[in-house]
N, C-alpha and C positions, 0 to 999 in steps of 0.2 A: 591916154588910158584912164577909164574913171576908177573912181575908187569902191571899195568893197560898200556894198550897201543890203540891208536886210532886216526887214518888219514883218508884218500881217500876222503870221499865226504860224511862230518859229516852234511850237510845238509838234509839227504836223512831219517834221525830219529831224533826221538825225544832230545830237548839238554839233556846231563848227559845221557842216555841210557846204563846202566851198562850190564855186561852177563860176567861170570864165567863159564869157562871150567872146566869139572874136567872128566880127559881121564889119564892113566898111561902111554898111547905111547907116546913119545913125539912129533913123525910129525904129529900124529892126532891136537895134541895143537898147533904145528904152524901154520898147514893149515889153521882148522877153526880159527885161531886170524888174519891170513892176510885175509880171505875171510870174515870175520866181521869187519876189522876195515875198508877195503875197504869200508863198508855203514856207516862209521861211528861211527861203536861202540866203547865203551871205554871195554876192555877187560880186562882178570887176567884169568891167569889160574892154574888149580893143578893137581898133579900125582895121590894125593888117596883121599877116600874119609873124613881124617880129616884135612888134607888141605884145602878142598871144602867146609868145614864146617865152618871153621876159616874163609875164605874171603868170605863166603857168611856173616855171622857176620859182619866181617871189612867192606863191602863196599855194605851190601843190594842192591843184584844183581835184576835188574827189571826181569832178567832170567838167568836160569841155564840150560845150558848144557852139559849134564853127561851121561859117558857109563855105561852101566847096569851092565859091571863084571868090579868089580875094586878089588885090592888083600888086605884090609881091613875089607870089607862090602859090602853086597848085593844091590844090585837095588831098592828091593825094602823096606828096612830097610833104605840107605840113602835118597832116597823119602822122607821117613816118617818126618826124621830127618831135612829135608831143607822144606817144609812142615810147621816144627813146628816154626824152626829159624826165617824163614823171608816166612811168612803166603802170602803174596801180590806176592810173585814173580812166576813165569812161570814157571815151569820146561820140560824139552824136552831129550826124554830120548833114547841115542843112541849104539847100539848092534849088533854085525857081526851076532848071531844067533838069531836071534827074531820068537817067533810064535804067532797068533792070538791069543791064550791065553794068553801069558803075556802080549801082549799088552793090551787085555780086561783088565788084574789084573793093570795095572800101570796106567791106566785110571780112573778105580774105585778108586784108591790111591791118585789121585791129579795129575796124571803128564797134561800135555798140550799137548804134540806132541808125538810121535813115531817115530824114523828114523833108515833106514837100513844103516848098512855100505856095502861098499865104500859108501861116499858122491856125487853127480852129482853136481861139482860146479858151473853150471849155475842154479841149479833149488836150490839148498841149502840157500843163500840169499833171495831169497821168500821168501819160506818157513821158514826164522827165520823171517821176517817180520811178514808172516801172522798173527803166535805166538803172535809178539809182540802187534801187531794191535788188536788182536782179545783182547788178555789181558787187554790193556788200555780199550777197551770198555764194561770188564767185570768191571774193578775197576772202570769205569766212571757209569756205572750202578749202583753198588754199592753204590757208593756216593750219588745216586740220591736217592736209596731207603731206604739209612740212611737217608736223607735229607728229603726222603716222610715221615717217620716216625715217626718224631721230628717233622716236622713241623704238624702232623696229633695229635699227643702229646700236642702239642702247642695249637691247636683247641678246642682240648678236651678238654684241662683246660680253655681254654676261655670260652669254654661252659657251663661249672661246674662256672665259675667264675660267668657269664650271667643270668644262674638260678638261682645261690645263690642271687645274687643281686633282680632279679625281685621276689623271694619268700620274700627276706627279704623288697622289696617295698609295693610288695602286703600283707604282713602280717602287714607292717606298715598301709598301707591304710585301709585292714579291722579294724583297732583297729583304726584310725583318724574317720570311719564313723560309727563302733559301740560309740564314746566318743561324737560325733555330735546327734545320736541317742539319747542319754543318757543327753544328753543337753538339746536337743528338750524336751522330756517327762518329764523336771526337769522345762524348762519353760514353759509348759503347764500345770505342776502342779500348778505352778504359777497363773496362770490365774484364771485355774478352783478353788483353793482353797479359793481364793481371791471373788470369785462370789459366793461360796457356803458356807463361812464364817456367812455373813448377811441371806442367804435366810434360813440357818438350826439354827441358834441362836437363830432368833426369837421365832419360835415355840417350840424349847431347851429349853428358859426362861419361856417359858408360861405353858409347862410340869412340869420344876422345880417348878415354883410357886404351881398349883395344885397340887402337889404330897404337898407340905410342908402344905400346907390348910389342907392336907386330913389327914396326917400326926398329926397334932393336935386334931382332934377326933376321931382317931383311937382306941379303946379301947384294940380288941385283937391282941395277942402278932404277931398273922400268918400276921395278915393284916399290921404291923408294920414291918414286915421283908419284905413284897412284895414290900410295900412303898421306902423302907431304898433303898431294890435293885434297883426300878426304878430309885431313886436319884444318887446312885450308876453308873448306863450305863448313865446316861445323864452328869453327870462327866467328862464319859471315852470318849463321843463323843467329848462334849465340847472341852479336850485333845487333842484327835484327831485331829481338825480342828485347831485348837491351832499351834499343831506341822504343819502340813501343810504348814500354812501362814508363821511358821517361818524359816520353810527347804528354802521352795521354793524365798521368797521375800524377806530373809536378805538382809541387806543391810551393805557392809563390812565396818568397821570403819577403822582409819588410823592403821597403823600395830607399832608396841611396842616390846620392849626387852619382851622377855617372858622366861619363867624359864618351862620346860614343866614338869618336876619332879612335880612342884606346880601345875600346872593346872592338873596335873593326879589326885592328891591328892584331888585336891577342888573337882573334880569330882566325886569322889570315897565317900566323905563327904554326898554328897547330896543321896546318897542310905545308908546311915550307920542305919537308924531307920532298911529298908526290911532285911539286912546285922544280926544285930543281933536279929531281930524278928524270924526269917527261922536259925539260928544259922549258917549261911555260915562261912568258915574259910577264912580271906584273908591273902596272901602271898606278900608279898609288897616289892621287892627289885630293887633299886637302888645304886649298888655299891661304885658305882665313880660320883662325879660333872660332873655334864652334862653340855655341854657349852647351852650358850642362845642361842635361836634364834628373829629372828624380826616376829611377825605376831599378827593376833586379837586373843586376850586370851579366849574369848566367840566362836569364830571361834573353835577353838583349844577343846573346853571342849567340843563341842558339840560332834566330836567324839568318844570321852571316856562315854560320858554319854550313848549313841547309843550300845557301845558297851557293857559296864557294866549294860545297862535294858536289852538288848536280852540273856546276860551271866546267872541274877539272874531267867528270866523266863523258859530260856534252863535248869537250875539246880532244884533240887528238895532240902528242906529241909536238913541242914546239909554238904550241896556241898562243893566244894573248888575254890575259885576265886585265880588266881595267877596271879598277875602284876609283869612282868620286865623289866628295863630301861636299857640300855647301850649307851654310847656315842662315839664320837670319832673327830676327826679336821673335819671330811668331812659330820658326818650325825648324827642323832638320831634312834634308834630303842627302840619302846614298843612294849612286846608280852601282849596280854589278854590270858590268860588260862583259860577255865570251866572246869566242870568232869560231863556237860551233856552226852546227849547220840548221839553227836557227828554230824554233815552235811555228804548227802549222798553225792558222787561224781559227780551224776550227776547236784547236785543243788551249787554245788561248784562256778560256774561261775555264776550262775541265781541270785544267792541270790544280786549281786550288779546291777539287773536292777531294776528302779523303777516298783512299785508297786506288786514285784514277792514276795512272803511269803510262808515258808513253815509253819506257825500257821496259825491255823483256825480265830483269831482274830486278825491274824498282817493284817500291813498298809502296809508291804513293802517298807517303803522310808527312815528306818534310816539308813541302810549300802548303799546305794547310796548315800545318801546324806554324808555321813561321808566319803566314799571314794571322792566323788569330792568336799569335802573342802581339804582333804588332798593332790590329786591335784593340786590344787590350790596353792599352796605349791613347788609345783613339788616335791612330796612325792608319797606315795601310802600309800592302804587299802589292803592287802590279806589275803586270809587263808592259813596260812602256815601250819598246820597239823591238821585232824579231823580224828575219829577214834570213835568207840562205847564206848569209856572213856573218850572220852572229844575233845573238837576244842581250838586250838590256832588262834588267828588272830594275824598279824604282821602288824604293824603302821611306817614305814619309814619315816622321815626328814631330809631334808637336810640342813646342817648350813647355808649355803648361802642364805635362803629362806631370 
C-alpha cells in the first residue's frame, strides 16, 4: 500500500480531500496518483481489493477509485463492501472491458461514476472533480435534510408542548369559572335565603300555632296523625331555611388547632339516635394519630354532618356506614362509605352544584356547600367510587391549612 502523497495546486479542492486507488497494475497507480495530486489530492493507493479495504478504514477516503477486476474480489462484491465501510465516500469504478449493463448493475449498487480505460488525462481531472463536486453536494443535501428533520421534530414537540400547555390553561380556566359560578349561586343563595328566612317564618309560626290549637281538640286518632304530619313538614321547612341561612352566610371564626378524628366523631355523635333506631352498622377506623390541623372546628363538622344525612337517607334500614381516616406529614384523608344504591355517572359531577338533587325532597346545597368549605381549606370533596352497592366519597386536607 503506498502512502498518502499530494502536491501541484492543492488549492484547486477542497482542504484534506482524501481518494484511494485500488488498481493491481502498478503504472495505472502512479498515473492516476501524479494526475490527482497535480489538483491537489492527498492520495494512497492499493494492488487488491483487501488493501483497499484497510486504507479505506485507515484514512475514510472522501472517494475511491477502483478497477472492476481485481484478483481477490469482484467489482461488484467490493462496491458492496466500501459501500458498507465508509457509507459517505464516492466510489468511481474503472475497467478495460465495460458494458452498458454492468454499468447499469454498479450504479444500482452505489458506485458514482463509470470510467473506461485508457484514461484521457486532460479530461480525467474533471471528471474526478465533477464526482467530487457532485458528492459534496449530495452530503450537503443530506445534512440539510437531516437538519430539516430534526428541526421539523423540534416543531412538532413544540407543538405537542403548546397544546398541552393551552389544554392544560383552558382546563384550568374552565374549572376557575365553573368555581366563580359556584360562588356566585352560593352568594345568591345568600341573599335569597336571607330574604325568604323572615317572609316564610311568619306564616310557618302561624301554621305551627294552628295546627297545635287544633291539635288539642282533636279527638279522633286520623285527624291527630294529619295534625302530627303537618307539624312534622313545617319542622322540615323551618330546617330547611335554617340550613340555607347557615350554608350561605356563615360567618368563619378565627381558625384553631383542630384534631379532625374528633370532629368526625362529634359528627357522627349527633346521628347516633337515626344510627341505632334504622340499626346501621358503623365501621369507624382511624389507624394512626393524625397530625392537627389549624381551621374552624364547626366549619369542619359541617362536612361530615352533610355527608353522614345524605349517607343514612341513601341507605335503607340495617345499611353499613364505614368511616376511614388516614394521615400523613403533607395531608389528611377521610373516606365515607354507604351500601346505598350507589350515584349514576352522569350525576357524579352535578351532584356538587348548588341546588342540583337527585331526591325528590333534597335541597341540593349540602355537597356544595361541604365541598367549598373544604376548599376553603385548599382541600377537596369527591366521589371517589359509586357503584349499585354503595358510594364512597373522599374528604382531602392538607396539614398546612
Amino acid at each position: 500500500m503506498a502512502a498518502l502523497s499530494g502536491g501541484g495546486r492543492p488549492e484547486q479542492v477542497e482542504a484534506a480531500t482524501t481518494i484511494v486507488v485500488i488498481d493491481d497494475e502498478p503504472a495505472i497507480c502512479h498515473l492516476v496518483s501524479l494526475l490527482l495530486a497535480e489538483r491537489g489530492y492527498r492520495v494512497t493507493t492499493a494492488a487488491t481489493a483487501a488493501e483497499g479495504l484497510a486504507a479505506a478504514r485507515t484514512y475514510q477516503p472522501d472517494l475511491v477509485l477502483m478497477d472492476y477486476l481485481l484478483p481477490d474480489l469482484d467489482g461488484i462484491a467490493l462496491l458492496q463492501e466500501l459501500k458498507a465501510t465508509v457509507p459517505d465516500c464516492a466510489v468511481i469504478i474503472c475497467t478495460g472491458r465495460g458494458s452498458e449493463e454492468i454499468a447499469v448493475q454498479l450504479i444500482k449498487n452505489g458506485a458514482a461514476e463509470y470510467l473506461l480505460k485508457p484514461f484521457n488525462p486532460r479530461t480525467f481531472g474533471d471528471r474526478i472533480d465533477a464526482v467530487r463536486r457532485l458528492r459534496s453536494i449530495e452530503l450537503a443535501n443530506r445534512a440539510l435534510q437531516q437538519e430539516r428533520e430534526r428541526l421539523l421534530l423540534e416543531i412538532e414537540s413544540w407543538n405537542r408542548e403548546l397544546q398541552s400547555r393551552v389544554r392544560e390553561k383552558s382546563e384550568a380556566l374552565q374549572r376557575a369559572q365553573a368555581e366563580i359560578a359556584q360562588t356566585e349561586k352560593l352568594a345568591a343563595l345568600g341573599y335569597l335565603a336571607a330574604g325568604m328566612a323572615h317572609e316564610i317564618r311568619n306564616p310557618l309560626n302561624s301554621i305551627a300555632l294552628f295546627t297545635q290549637l287544633l291539635t288539642q281538640g282533636a279527638s279522633e286518632a286520623e285527624t291527630q296523625e294529619f295534625l302530627d304530619k303537618i307539624l312534622k313538614e313545617v319542622d322540615r321547612i323551618d330546617g330547611i331555611i335554617r340550613r340555607l341561612v347557615e350554608a350561605a352566610n356563615r360567618r368563619r371564626s378565627a381558625a384553631q388547632v383542630v384534631l379532625v378524628d374528633q370532629v368526625v366523631r362529634e359528627a357522627l355523635a349527633i346521628f347516633k339516635p337515626q344510627v341505632e333506631a334504622r340499626q346501621i352498622t358503623v365501621d369507624f377506623r382511624c389507624p394512626t394519630p393524625l397530625p392537627s390541623i389549624k381551621a374552624d372546628p364547626t366549619e369542619l363538622e359541617q362536612i361530615f354532618t352533610n355527608l353522614f344525612q345524605n349517607a343514612l337517607e341513601e341507605m335503607g334500614d340495617g345499611g353499613r356506614l364505614a368511616i376511614g381516616l388516614s394521615g400523613s406529614g403533607s395531608g389528611i384523608e377521610i373516606r365515607v362509605a354507604d351500601s346505598g344504591g350507589g350515584i349514576r355517572p352522569e350525576d357524579r359531577e352535578a351532584i356538587f352544584k348548588p341546588f342540583y338533587s337527585t331526591k325528590s325532597r333534597g335541597t341540593g346545597i349540602g355537597l356544595p356547600v361541604a365541598q367549598r368549605i373544604a376548599r376553603l381549606y385548599r382541600g377537596d370533596l369527591s366521589v371517589e367510587h359509586s357503584s349499585p352497592a354503595g358510594t364512597t366519597f373522599l374528604v382531602t386536607l392538607p396539614v398546612t391549612c
